[in-house]
N, C-alpha and C positions, 0 to 999 in steps of 0.2 A: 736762466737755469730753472727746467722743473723743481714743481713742488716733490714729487718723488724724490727724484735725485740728493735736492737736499735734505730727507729724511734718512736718506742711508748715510748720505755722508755724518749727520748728528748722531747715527747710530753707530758707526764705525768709530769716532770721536771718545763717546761714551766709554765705548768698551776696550778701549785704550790708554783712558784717565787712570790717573793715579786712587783716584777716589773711587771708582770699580776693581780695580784688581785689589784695592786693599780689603774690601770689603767679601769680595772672593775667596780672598787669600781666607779670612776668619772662615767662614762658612765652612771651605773645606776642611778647616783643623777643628769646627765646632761637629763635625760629619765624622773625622777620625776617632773624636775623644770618644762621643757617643758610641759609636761599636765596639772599641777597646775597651771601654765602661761596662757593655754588655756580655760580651763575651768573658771578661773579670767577674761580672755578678753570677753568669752560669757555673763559671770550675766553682766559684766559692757554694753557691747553691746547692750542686751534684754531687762536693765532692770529690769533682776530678783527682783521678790518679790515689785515691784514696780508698785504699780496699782492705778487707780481713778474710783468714782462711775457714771456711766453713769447717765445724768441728765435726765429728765421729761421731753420729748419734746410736748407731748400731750396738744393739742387744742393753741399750739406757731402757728405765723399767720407766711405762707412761707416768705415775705419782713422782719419780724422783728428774724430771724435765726441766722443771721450773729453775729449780738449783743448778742444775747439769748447765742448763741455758745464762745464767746469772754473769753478766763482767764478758760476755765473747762477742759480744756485739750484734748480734742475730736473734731475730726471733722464728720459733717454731709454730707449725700448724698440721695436727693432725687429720689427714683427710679421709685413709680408707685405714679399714680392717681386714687382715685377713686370718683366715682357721687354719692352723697348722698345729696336729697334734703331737709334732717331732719335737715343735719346738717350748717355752716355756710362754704363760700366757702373760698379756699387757706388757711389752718390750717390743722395742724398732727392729726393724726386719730391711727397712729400706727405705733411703731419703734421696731426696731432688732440690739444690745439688748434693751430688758427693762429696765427701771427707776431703779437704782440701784444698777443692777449688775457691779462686779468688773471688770475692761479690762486693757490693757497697755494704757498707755498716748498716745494719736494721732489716737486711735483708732476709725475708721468710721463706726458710727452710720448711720443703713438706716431708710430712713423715708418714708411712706407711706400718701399722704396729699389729703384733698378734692378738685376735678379738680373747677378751677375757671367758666369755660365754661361747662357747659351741653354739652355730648354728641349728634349728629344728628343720629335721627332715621326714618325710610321712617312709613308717615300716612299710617295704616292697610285702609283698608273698609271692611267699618261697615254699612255703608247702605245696606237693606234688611237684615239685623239680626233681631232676637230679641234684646228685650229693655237688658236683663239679657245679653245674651249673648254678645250683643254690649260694656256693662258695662265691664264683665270679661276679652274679648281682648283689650281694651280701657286700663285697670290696667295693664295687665299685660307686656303694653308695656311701662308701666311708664309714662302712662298718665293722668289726671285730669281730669275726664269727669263727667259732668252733665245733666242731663235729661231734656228735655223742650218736653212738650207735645202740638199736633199743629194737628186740624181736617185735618183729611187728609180720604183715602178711605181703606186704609188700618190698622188694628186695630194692636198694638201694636209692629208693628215692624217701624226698624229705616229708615224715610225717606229721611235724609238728615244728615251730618256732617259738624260743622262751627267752628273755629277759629276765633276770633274778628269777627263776626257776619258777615263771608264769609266764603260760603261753602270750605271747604279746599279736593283737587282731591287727593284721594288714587298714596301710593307712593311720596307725597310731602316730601322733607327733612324737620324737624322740630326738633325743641330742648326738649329731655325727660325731662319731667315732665310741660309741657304746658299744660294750660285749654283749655277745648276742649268743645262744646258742640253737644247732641246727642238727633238729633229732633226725636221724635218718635209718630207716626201718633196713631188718636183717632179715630174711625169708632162711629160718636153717633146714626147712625142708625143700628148699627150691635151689640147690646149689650153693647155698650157703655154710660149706665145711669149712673146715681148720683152713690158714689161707701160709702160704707161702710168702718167702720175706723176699720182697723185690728188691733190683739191685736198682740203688739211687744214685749211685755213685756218678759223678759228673754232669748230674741231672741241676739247676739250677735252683732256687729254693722255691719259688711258685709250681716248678714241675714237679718237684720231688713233694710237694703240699698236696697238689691234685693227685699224683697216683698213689699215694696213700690213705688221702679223700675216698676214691672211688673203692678202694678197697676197704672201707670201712675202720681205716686204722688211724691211728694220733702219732703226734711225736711232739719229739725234744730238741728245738733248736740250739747248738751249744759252736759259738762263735772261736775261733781259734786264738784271738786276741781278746782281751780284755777293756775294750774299749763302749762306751759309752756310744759312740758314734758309730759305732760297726753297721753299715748299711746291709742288711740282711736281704733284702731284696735283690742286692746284685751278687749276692756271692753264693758261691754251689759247694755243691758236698762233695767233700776227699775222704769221708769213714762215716761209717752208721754201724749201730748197734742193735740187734742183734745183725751181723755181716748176711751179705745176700748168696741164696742158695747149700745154706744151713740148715741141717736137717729138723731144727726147731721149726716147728707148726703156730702160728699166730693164731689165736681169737678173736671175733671182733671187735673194737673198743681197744686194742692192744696197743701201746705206744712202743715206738722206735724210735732211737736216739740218732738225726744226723747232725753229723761236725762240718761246720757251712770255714769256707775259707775264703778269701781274693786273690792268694796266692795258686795262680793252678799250674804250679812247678810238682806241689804237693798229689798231683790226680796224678802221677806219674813216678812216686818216689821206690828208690830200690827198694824190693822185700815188700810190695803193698800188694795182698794179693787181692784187694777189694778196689783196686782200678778200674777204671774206661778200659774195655776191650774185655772183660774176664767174666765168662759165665754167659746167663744170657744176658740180652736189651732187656731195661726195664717197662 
């Protein structure tokens, strides 16, 4: 018999002894323990299946956090600021995750909160604009501007910009959302007579803003609800004071009172003769 031959056979032998398969046999239960041992150290590690519901941090004031956060198993991290002059300043606005959902313990909520300080933005100029368009860069830099009408020789455009009642030079750093105001010149020799009261009525409040912008006159926003939240911006006029096509003649600098509503059932109520559709277009 070859020398091969009998090296298989001894190795066939082998691996059919008692003394190999015992030895096997361990091995693979010392291969089982190990993985079950490991896969046991990660859930205890992890935490598997062990979670808490992220709390509500919305409208918490940034100083009172600490406490807020105390005993719920999460920690917080403030990452952005943002300016919002609706709202109240240093308070959550918005976090990641949301109210509720489930996370591991320790897990870092970010928070998103209103900056305390108003950001610095450089004054546009807005002198020699129009009054409209003085109005619309004036908003759209996040500023509070109102109209004051002042003889001057040129007829509706703006002849001067004032911040607490000094002229403020284009390019000045100032804080968004500051009042501002925007003198805007009357020519009463150039067309500039007594003015008629326009009808506002179903005109929305930025429209009803501008056409009495351009006509050199002011007003009195007066909300139909008594709410705190009353979004002025989307809701229109159902009545103004003095009524439009009234034989009253206005001044310049003259204020008009519109009643802004959301309800526009109201632009249509029986016996309103100051509705959409009466007299002319504004």
């Amino acid at each position: 018999m070859s020398k091969i031959k009998q090296f298989f056979i001894a190795v066939g032998k082998f691996f059919i002894s008692k003394t190999f398969l015992k030895h096997f046999g361990i091995a693979i239960l010392l291969v089982g323990l190990l993985i079950w041992g490991a896969f046991k150290f990660l859930d205890v590690y992890t935490r598997h299946n062990e979670t808490v519901d992220v709390p509500n941090f919305l409208d918490q004031k940034i100083g009172a956090l600490d406490g807020f956060v105390s005993g719920k198993d999460v920690l917080y991290e403030v990452v952005d600021s943002i300016y919002d002059p609706k709202k109240p300043k240093g308070i959550v606005v918005s976090q990641d995750p949301e109210a509720g959902t489930k996370v591991k313990e320790g897990r870092t909520v970010y928070l998103f909160v209103t900056s305390t300080v108003p950001p610095k933005i450089a004054m546009p100029k807005l002198e020699d604009m129009s009054a409209r368009q003085a109005m619309a860069v004036a908003e759209s830099y996040g500023l509070i501007p109102k109209i004051i009408v002042k003889k001057a020789d040129c007829n509706g455009c703006v002849v001067e910009q004032r911040m607490n009642g000094k002229r403020i030079e284009p390019g000045t750093l100032i804080e968004k959302g500051v009042k501002i105001d925007i003198i805007v010149g009357k020519n009463e020799n150039n067309g500039g007579g007594d003015i008629s009261v326009p009808n506002l009525v179903g005109l929305n409040f930025k429209q009803a803003r501008s056409r009495l912008s351009d006509l050199g006159l002011d007003l009195t926003a007066i909300p139909d609800v008594a709410d705190k939240k009353f979004d002025t911006l989307s809701s229109v006029v159902y009545r103004q004071s003095p009524p439009p096509h009234s034989e009253r003649l206005l001044s310049p600098g003259s204020t008009v009172d519109i009643f802004l509503t959301h309800d526009k059932n109201k632009l249509r109520a029986p016996g309103d003769t100051t509705g959409p559709g009466t007299g002319e277009n504004p």
